[in-house]
Backbone as CSV, one residue per row, in Angstrom:
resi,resn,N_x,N_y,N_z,CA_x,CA_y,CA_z,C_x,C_y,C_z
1,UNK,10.479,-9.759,-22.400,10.318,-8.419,-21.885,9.582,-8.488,-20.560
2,UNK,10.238,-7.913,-19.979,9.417,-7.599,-18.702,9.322,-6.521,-17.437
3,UNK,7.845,-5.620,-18.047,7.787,-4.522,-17.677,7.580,-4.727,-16.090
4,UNK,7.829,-3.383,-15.263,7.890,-3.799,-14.107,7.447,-2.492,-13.467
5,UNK,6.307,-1.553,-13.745,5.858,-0.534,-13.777,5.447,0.037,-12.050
6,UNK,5.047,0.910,-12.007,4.558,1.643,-10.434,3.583,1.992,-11.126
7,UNK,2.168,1.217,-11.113,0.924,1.222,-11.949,-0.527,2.062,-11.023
8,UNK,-0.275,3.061,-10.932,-1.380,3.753,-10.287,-1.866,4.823,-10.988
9,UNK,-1.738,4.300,-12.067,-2.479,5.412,-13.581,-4.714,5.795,-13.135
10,UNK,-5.056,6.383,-13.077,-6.285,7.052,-12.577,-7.511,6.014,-13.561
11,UNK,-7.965,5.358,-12.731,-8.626,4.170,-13.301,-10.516,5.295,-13.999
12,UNK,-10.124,5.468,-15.156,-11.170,6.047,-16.290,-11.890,5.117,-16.975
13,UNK,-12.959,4.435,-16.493,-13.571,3.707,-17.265,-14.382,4.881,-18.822
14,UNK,-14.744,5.535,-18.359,-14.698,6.207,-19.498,-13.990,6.372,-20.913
15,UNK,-12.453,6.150,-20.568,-11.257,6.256,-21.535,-11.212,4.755,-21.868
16,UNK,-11.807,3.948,-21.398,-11.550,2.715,-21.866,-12.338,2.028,-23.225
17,UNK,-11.557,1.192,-23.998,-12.367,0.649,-25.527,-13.498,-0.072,-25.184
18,UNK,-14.721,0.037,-25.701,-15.730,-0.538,-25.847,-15.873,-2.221,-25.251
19,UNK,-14.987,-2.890,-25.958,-14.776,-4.331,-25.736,-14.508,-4.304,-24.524
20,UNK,-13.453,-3.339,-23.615,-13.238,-3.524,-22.245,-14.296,-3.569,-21.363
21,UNK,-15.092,-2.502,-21.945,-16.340,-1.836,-20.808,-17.187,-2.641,-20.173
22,UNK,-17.535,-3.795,-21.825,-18.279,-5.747,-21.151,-17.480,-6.227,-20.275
23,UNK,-16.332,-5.819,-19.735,-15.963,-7.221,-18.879,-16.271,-6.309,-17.179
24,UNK,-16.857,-7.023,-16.758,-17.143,-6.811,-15.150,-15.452,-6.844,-14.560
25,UNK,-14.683,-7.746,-14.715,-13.290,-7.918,-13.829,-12.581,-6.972,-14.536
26,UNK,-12.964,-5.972,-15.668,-12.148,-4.857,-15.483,-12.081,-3.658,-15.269
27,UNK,-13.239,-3.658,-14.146,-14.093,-2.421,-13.518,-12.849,-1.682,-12.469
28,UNK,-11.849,-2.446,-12.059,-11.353,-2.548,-11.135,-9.802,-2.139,-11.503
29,UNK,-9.134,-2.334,-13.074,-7.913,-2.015,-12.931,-7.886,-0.846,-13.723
30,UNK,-6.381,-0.144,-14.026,-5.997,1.065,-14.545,-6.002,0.797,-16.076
31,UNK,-6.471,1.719,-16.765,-6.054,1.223,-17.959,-4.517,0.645,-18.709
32,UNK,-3.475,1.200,-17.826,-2.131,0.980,-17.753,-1.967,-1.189,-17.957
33,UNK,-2.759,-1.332,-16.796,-3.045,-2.874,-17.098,-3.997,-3.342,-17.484
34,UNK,-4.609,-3.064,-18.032,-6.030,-3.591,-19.473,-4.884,-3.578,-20.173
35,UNK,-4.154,-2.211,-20.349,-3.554,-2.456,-21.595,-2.507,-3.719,-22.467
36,UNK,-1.485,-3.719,-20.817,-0.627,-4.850,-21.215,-1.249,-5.931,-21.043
37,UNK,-2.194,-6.061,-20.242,-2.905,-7.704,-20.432,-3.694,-7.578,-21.502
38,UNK,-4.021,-7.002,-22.406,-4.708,-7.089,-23.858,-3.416,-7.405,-24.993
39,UNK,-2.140,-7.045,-24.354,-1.050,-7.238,-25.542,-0.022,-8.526,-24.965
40,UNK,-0.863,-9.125,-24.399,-0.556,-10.970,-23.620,0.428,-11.012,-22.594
41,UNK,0.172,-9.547,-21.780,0.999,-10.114,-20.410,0.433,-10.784,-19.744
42,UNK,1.279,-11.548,-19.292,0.567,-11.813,-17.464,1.417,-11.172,-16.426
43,UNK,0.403,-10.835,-15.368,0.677,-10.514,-14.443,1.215,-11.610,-13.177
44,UNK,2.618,-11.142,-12.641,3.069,-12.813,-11.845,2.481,-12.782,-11.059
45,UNK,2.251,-12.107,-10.281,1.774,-11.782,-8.679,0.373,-12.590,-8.537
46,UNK,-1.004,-12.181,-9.805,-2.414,-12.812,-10.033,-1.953,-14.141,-10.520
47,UNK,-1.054,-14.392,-11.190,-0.673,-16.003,-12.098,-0.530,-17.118,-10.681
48,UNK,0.183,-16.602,-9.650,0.477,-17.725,-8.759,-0.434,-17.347,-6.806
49,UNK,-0.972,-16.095,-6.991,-1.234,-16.043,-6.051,-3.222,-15.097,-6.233
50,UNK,-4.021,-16.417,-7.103,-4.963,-15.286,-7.834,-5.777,-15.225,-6.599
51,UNK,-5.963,-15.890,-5.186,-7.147,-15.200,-3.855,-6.374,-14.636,-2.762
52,UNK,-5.118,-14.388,-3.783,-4.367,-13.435,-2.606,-4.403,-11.416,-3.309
53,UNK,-5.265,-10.476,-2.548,-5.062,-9.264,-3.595,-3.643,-9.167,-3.590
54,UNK,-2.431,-9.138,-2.464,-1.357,-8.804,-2.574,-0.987,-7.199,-2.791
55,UNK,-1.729,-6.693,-1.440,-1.715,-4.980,-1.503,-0.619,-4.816,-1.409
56,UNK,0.230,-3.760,-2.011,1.035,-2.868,-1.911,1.299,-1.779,-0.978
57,UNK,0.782,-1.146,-1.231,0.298,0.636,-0.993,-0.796,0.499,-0.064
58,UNK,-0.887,1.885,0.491,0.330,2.629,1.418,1.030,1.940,2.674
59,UNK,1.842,1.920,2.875,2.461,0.961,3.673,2.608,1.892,4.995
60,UNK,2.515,3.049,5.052,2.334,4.197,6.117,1.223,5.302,6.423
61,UNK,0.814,5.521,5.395,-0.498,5.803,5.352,-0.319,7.378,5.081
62,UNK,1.150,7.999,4.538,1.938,9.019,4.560,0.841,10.167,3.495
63,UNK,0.499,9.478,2.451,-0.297,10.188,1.735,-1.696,10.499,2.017
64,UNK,-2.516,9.890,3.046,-3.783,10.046,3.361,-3.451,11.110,4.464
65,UNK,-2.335,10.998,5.428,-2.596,11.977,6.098,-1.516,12.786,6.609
66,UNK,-1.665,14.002,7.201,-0.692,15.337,7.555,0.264,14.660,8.735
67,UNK,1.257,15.337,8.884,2.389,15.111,10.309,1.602,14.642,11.488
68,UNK,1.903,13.751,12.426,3.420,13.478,12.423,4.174,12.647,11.759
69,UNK,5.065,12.342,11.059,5.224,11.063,10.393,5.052,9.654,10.897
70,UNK,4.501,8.859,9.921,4.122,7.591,10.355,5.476,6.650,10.497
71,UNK,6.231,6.024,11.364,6.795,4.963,11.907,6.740,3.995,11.735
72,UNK,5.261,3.095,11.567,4.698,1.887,11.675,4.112,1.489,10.759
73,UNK,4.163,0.677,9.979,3.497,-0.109,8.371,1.587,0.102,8.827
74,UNK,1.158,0.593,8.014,-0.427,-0.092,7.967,-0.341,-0.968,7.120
75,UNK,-2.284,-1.756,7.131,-2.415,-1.946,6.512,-2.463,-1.918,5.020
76,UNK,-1.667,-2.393,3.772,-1.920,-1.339,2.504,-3.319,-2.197,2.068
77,UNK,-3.682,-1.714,1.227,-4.939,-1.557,0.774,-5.275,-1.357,-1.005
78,UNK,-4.238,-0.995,-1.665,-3.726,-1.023,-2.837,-2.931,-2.423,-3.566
79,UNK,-3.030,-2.532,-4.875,-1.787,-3.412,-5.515,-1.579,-2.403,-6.137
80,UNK,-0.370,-1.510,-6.201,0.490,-0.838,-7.294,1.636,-1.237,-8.215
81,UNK,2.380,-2.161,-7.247,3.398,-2.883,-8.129,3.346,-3.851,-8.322
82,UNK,3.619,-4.122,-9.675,3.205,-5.533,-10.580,4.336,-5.589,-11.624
83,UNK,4.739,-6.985,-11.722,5.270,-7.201,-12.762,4.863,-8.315,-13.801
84,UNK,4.512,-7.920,-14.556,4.246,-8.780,-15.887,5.039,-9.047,-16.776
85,UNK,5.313,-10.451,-17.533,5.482,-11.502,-18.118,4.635,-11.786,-19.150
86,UNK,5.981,-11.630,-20.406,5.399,-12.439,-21.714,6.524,-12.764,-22.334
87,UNK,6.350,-13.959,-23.341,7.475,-14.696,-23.868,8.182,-15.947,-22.980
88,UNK,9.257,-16.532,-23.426,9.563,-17.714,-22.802,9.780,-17.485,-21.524
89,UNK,9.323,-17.139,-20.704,9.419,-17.149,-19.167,8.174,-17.503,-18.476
90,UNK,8.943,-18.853,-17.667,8.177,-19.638,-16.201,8.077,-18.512,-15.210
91,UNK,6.929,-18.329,-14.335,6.894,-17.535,-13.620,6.988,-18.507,-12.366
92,UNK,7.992,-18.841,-11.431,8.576,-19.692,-10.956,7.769,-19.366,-8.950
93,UNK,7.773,-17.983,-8.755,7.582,-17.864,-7.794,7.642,-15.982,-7.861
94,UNK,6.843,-15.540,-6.662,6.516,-13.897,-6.679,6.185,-14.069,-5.498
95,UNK,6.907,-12.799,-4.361,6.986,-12.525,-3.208,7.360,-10.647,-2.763
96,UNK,6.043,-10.322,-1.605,6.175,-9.475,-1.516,7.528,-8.698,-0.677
97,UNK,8.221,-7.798,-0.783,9.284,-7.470,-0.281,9.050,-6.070,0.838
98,UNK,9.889,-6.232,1.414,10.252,-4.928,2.318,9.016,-4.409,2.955
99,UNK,8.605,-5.776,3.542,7.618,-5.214,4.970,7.638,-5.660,6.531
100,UNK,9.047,-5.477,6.611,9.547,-5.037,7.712,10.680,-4.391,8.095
101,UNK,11.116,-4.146,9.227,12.062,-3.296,9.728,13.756,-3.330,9.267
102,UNK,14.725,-2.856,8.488,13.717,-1.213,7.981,13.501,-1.036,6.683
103,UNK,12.530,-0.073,6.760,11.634,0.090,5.921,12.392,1.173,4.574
104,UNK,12.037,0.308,3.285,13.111,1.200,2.077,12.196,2.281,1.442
105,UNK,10.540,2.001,1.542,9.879,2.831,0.803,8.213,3.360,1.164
106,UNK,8.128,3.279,0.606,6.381,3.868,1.531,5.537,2.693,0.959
107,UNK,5.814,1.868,0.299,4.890,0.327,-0.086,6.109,-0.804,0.292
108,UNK,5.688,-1.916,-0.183,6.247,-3.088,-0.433,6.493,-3.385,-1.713
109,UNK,7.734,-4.112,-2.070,7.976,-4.223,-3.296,7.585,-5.487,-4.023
110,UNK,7.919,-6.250,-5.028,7.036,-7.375,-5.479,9.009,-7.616,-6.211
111,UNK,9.045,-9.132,-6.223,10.164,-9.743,-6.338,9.524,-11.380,-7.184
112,UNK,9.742,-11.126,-8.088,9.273,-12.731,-9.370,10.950,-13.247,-9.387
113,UNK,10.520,-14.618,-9.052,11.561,-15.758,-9.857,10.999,-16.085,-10.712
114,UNK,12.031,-15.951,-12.114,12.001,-16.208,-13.771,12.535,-17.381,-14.098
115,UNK,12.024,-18.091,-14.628,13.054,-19.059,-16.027,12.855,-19.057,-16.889
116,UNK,14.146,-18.563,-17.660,13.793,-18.845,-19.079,13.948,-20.071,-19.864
117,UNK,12.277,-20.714,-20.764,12.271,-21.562,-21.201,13.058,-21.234,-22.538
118,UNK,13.600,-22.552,-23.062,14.441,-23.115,-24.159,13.906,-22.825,-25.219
């Protein structure tokens, strides 16, 4: 299985289980991914590239601010898309997509090579 979500669920440490609340490194994600990494995903993107953040979002900066429309990629500053991995699959390689000209979406997309083991 492999979910492949647009993960920008409103990070509530509050809503989170007890056991989560001890870990310092999960001050930082949505509960959306506590969740599947508590039910043994991995995430490809952290598996092969863990001192790279690999921002996503916003790739225009369209949502922070009013007209005129933005043209030109910013910096993103976000990871929103992630795909995670569980079961017989090598996570072979993960690369960010569509950050350059032209442009398909208001982020960059995330692209995993799979193998499935025997």
């Amino acid at each position: 299985m492999i979910p492949s979500p647009h993960l920008d669920a409103p990070r509530r440490y509050d809503a989170w289980p007890m056991a989560l609340r001890r870990s310092p490194a999960a001050l930082d994600k949505p509960d959306s991914v506590l969740l599947l990494q508590q039910a043994g995903f991995t995430e490809a993107w952290q598996a092969l590239h863990a001192n790279d953040p690999g921002y996503t979002w916003p790739l225009f900066l369209e949502d922070h601010f009013p007209a005129p429309p933005f043209t030109s990629p910013a910096a993103p500053f976000e990871r929103i898309d992630l795909i995670f991995v569980r079961g017989p699959l090598e996570i072979r390689a993960v690369e960010r997509t569509g950050l350059v000209a032209p442009y398909g979406s208001d982020h960059s997309g995330v692209v995993a090579t799979l193998k499935l083991e025997p």
